[in-house]
Kinemage of the C-alpha trace (Angstrom):
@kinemage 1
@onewidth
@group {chain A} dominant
@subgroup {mainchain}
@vectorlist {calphas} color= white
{ca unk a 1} P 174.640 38.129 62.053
{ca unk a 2} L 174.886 36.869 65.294
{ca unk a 3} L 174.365 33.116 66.157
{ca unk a 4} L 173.688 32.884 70.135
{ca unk a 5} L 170.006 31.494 70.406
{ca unk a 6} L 167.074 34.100 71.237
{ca unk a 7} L 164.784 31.208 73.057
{ca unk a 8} L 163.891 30.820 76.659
{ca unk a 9} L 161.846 28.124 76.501
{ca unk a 10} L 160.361 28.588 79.940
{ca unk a 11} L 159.267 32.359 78.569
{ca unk a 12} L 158.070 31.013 75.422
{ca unk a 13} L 156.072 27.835 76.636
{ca unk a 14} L 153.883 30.970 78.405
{ca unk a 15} L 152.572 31.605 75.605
{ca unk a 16} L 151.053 28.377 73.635
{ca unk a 17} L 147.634 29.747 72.660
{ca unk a 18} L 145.209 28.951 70.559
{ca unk a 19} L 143.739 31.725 67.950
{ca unk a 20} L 140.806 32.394 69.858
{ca unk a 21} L 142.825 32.607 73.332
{ca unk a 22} L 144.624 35.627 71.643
{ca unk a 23} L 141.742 37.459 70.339
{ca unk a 24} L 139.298 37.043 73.164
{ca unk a 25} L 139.507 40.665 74.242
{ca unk a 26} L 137.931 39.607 77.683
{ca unk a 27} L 140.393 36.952 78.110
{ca unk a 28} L 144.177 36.978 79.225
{ca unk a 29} L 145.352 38.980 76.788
{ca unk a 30} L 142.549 41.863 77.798
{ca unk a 31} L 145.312 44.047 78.644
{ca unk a 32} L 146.859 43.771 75.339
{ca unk a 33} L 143.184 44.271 73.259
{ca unk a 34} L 143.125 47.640 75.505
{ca unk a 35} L 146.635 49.298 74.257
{ca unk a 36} L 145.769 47.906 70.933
{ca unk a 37} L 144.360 51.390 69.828
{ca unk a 38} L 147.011 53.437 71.418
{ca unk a 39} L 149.777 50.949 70.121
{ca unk a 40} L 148.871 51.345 67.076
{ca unk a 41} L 148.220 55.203 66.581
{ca unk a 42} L 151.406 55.687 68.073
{ca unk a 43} L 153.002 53.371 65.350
{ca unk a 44} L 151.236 54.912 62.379
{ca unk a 45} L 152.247 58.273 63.947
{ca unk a 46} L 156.070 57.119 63.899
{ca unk a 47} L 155.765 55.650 60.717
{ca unk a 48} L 153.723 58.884 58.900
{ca unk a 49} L 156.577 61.491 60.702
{ca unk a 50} L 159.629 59.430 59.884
{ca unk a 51} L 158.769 58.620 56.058
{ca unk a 52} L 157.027 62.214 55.490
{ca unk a 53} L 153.905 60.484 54.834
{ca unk a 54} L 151.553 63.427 54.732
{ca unk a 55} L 148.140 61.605 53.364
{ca unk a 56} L 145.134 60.601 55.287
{ca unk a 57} L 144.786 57.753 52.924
{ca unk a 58} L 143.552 54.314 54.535
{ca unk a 59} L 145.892 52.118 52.891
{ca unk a 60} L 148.921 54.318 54.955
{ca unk a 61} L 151.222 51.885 54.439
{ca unk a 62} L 151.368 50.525 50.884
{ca unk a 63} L 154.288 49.548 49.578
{ca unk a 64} L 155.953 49.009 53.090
{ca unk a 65} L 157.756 45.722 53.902
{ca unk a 66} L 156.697 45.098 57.659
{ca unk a 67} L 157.852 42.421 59.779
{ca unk a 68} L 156.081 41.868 62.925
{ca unk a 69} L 158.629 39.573 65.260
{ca unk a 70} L 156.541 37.835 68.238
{ca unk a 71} L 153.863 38.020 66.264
{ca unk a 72} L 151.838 36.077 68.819
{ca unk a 73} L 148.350 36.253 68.271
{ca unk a 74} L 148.376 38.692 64.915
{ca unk a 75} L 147.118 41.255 67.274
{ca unk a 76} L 149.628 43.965 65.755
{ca unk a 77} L 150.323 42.334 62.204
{ca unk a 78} L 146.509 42.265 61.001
{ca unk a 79} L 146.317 45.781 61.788
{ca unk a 80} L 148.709 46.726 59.916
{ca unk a 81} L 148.142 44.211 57.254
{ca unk a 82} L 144.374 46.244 56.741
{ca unk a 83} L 146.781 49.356 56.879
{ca unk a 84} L 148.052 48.193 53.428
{ca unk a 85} L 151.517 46.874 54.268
{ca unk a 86} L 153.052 43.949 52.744
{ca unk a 87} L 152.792 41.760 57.029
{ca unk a 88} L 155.338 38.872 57.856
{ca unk a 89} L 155.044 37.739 61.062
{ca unk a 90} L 157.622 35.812 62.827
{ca unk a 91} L 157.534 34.031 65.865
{ca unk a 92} L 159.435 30.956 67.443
{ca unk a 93} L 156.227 29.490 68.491
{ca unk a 94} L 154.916 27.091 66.597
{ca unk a 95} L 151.219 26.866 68.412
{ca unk a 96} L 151.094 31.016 67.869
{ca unk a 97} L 152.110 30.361 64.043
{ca unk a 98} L 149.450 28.028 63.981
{ca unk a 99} L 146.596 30.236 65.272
{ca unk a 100} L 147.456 33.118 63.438
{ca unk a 101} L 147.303 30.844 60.098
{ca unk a 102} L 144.320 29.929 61.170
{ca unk a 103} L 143.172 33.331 61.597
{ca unk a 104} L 144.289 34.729 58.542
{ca unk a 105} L 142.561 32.030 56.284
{ca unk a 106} L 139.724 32.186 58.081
{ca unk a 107} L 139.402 35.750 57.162
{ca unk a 108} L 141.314 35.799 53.938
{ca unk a 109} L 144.007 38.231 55.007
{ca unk a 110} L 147.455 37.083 52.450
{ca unk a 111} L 149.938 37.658 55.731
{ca unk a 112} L 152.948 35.789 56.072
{ca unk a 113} L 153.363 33.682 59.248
{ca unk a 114} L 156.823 32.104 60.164
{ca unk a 115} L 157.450 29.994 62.850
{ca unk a 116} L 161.672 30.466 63.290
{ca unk a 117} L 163.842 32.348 64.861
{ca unk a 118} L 165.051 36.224 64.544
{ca unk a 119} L 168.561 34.289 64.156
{ca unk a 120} L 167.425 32.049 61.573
{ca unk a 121} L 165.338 34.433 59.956
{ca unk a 122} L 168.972 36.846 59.265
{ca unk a 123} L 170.119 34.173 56.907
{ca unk a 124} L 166.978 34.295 54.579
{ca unk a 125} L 168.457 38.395 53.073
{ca unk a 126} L 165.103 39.698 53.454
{ca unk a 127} L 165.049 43.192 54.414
{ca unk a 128} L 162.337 45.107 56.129
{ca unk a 129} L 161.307 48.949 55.271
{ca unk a 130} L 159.774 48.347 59.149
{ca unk a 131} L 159.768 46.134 61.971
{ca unk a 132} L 157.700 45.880 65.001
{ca unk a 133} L 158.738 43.982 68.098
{ca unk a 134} L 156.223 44.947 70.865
{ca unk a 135} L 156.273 43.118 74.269
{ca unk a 136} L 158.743 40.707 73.043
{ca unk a 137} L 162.547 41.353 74.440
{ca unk a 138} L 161.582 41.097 78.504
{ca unk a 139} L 160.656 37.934 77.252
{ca unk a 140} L 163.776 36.589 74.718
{ca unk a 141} L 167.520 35.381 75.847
{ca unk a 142} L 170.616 36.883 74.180
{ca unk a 143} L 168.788 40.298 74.062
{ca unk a 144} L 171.583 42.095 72.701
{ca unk a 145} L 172.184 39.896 69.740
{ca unk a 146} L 168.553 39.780 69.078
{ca unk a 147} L 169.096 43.753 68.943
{ca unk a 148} L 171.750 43.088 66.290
{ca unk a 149} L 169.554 40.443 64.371
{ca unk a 150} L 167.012 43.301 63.765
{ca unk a 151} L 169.193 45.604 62.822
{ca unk a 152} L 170.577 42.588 60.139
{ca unk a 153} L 167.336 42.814 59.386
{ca unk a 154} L 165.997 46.155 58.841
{ca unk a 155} L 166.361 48.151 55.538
{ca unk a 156} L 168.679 50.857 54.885
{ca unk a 157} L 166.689 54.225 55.983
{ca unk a 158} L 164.103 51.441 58.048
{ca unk a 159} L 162.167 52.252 61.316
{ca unk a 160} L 161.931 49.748 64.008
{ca unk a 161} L 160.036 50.247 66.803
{ca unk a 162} L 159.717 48.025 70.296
{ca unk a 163} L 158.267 48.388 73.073
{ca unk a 164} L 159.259 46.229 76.352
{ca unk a 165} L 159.300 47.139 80.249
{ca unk a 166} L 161.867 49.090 82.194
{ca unk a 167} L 163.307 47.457 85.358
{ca unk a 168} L 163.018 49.618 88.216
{ca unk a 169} L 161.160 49.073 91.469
{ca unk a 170} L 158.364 50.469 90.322
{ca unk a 171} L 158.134 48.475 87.472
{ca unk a 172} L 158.649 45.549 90.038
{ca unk a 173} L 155.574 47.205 91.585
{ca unk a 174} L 152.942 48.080 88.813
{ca unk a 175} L 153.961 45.381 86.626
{ca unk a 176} L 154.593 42.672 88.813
{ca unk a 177} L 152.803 42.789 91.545
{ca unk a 178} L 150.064 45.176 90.690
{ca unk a 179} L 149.015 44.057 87.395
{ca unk a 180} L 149.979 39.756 88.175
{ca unk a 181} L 148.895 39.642 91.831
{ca unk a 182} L 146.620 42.325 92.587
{ca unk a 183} L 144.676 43.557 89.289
{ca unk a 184} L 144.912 39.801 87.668
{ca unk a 185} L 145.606 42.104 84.388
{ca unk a 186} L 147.776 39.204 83.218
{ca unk a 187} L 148.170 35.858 84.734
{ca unk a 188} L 150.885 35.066 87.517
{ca unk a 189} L 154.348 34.741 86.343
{ca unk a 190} L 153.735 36.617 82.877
{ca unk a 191} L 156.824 38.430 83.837
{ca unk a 192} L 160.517 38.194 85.537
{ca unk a 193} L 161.967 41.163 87.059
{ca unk a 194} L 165.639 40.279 86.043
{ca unk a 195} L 165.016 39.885 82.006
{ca unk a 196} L 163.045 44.012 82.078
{ca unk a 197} L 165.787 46.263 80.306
{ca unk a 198} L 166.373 49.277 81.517
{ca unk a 199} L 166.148 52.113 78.601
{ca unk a 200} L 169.409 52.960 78.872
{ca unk a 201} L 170.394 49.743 78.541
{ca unk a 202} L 168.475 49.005 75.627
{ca unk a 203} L 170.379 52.172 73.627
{ca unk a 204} L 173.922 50.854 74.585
{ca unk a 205} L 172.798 47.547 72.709
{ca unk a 206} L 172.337 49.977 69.750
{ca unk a 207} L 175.516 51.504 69.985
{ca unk a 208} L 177.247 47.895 68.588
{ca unk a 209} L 174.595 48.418 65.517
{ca unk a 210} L 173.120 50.347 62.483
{ca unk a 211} L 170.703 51.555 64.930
{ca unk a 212} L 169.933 55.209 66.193
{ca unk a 213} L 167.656 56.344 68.537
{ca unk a 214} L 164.680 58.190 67.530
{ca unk a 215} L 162.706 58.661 70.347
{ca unk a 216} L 161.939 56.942 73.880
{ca unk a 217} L 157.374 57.156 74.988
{ca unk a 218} L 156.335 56.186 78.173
{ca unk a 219} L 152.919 54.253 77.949
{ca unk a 220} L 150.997 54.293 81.432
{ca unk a 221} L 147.496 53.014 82.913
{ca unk a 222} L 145.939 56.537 83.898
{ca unk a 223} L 144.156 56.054 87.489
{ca unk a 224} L 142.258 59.378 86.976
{ca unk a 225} L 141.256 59.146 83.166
{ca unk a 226} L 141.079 55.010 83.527
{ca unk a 227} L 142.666 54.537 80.653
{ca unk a 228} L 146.111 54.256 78.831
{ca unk a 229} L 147.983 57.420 77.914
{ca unk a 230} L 151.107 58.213 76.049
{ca unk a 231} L 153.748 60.076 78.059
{ca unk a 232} L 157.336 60.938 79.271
{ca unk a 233} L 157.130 58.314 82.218
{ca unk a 234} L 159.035 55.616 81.085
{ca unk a 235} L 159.578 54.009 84.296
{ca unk a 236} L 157.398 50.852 83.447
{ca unk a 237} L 155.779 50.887 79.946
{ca unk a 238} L 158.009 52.245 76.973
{ca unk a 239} L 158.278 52.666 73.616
{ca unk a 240} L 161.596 52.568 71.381
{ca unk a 241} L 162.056 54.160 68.259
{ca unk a 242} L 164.992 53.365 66.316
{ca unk a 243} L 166.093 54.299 62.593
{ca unk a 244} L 168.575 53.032 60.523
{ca unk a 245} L 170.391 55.471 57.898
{ca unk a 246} L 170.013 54.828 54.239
{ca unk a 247} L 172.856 53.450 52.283
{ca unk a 248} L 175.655 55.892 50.686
């Protein structure tokens, strides 16, 4: 376990919303609402390859342990709560924590929502068959110990799976100044430049852990198709997959 704090609070005031802020899918968080369906096929498809999961079945993930950290809005953890897995969602917000309680009583979904921190969170023992941290680390200080944290946290022979934003100039570029400035995809000053992690960087931070690397998907806006697409560009957009081996 590692102690060092994971907050910026200047990154994680950006994101006091209430529940129908996050799933207005015309609102601020379009952008999200539009990778949604890609996010998540790409998940299940991780998930279904790395556990041998060969059925078609709609509960695909019963009897899985997931932990969704930034949980935000409950844009990833409901899905995958309807998906059949057992959903915590943790985030160090407490007005996101709120909303997505809301949200879940509201339509009677039995999700867990915590509002602490991946540090804290290491001291409670639970362990997590998988965990989810999508568009969270460009945003979190100390990312390298929150690396180790989820490791602490995953289960022996556990998938975890992030997604974040390389830091590159044209990242700088597409993310920055295309999608902030230009597109108004996201509102100004979503992002900083200096807290994107470079793949490469991101692995090394695995090297001090139970992690390995699984597999590294670029996720791009196609101009031609208008739409997002899974490739092997991961000079903005990027997926992580990590696994953790099972105990001896």
């Amino acid at each position: 376990m590692t102690e060092k704090s994971s907050i910026d609070k200047e990154e994680l005031n950006k994101f006091n919303k209430t529940y129908s802020e996050w799933w207005d899918n015309e609102g601020e968080f379009k952008t999200l609402h539009q990778i949604n369906p890609i996010r998540i096929d790409y998940i299940t498809s991780k998930i279904k390859q790395y556990f041998n999961i060969s059925t078609a079945k709609k509960q695909l993930l019963n009897d899985f342990r997931l932990l969704d950290v930034g949980s935000g809005g409950g844009l990833i953890s409901v899905p995958m709560y309807h998906l059949g897995a057992t959903v915590t969602g943790l985030d160090a917000n407490e007005h996101n924590v709120k909303a997505t309680e809301f949200y879940a009583k509201e339509h009677k979904l039995n999700i867990n929502y915590l509002n602490t921190t991946i540090e804290l969170h290491v001291n409670s023992d639970n362990k997590y068959d998988i965990i989810l941290c999508l568009e969270v680390l460009e945003h979190v200080a100390n990312p390298s110990d929150f690396i180790a944290n989820l490791s602490k946290l995953l289960a022996p022979g556990g998938l975890l799976i992030v997604s974040t934003i390389n830091r590159t100039a044209k990242s700088y570029l597409l993310a920055i100044v295309g999608a902030e400035y230009v597109l108004r995809w996201v509102p100004v000053n979503t992002h900083n430049y200096s807290k994107f992690i470079k793949p490469s960087e991101l692995v090394q931070m695995s090297r001090t852990t139970d992690l390995r690397i699984e597999e590294l998907k670029g996720l791009v806006f196609s101009i031609l198709q208008q739409e997002w697409i899974l490739c092997d560009d991961i000079d903005v957009n990027y997926f992580a997959v990590f696994s953790k081996a099972k105990a001896i």
